[in-house]
Steps between C-alpha positions, in 0.01 A plus 500: 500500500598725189817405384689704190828368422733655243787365388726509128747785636855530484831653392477575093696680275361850316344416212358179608147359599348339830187351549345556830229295658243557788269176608164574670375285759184544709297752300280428193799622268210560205381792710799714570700742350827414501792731572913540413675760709886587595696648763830604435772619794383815651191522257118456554317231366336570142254288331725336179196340303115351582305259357134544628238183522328645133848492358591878467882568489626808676888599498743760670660708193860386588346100448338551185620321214742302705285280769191348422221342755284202457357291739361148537189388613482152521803515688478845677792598371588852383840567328690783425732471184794736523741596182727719420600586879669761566723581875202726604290174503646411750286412831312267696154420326192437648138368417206581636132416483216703538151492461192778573443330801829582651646819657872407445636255261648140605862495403769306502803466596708637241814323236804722461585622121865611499638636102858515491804441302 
């Protein structure tokens, strides 16, 4: 059973810094590209960052500079390092895995990220 658990979320004030986390259980982690997204209220889903399986970095232009994504493999673990967060951060963030074998991502199921005074 594929598992992806995220978790690291919370209430934080602008300016500061979260660290996310998403653990992989029940794929070969080493193989997968490895996904951040967000959802805010009454928005779509948008990819935030990705990490793919050869190590290429790819960013959304209102991320850059501010989050950065690494991931783990000994302990399928991919991270997403937040700083500088601003109120329009603000959403629930989810992981996913994919690799060329799939049609549609695994994901998970999501850790809200609220910036507020």
């Amino acid at each position: 059973q594929v598992r992806l658990v995220e978790s690291g979320g919370g209430l934080v004030q602008p300016g500061g810094s979260l660290r996310l986390s998403c653990a992989a259980s029940g794929i070969m982690f080493v193989f997968y590209d490895m996904g951040w997204h967000r959802q805010a209220p009454g928005k779509q889903r948008e990819l935030v960052a990705a990490l793919t399986r050869d190590g290429t970095t790819t960013y959304a232009d209102s991320v850059k500079d501010r989050f950065t994504v690494s991931r783990d493999n000994n302990r399928n673990i991919v991270f997403l390092q937040m700083t500088s967060l601003e109120p329009e951060d603000t959403a629930v963030y989810y992981c996913s895995a994919k690799t060329l074998s799939l049609t549609n991502p695994y994901w998970g199921q999501g850790t809200q990220v609220t910036v507020s005074s």
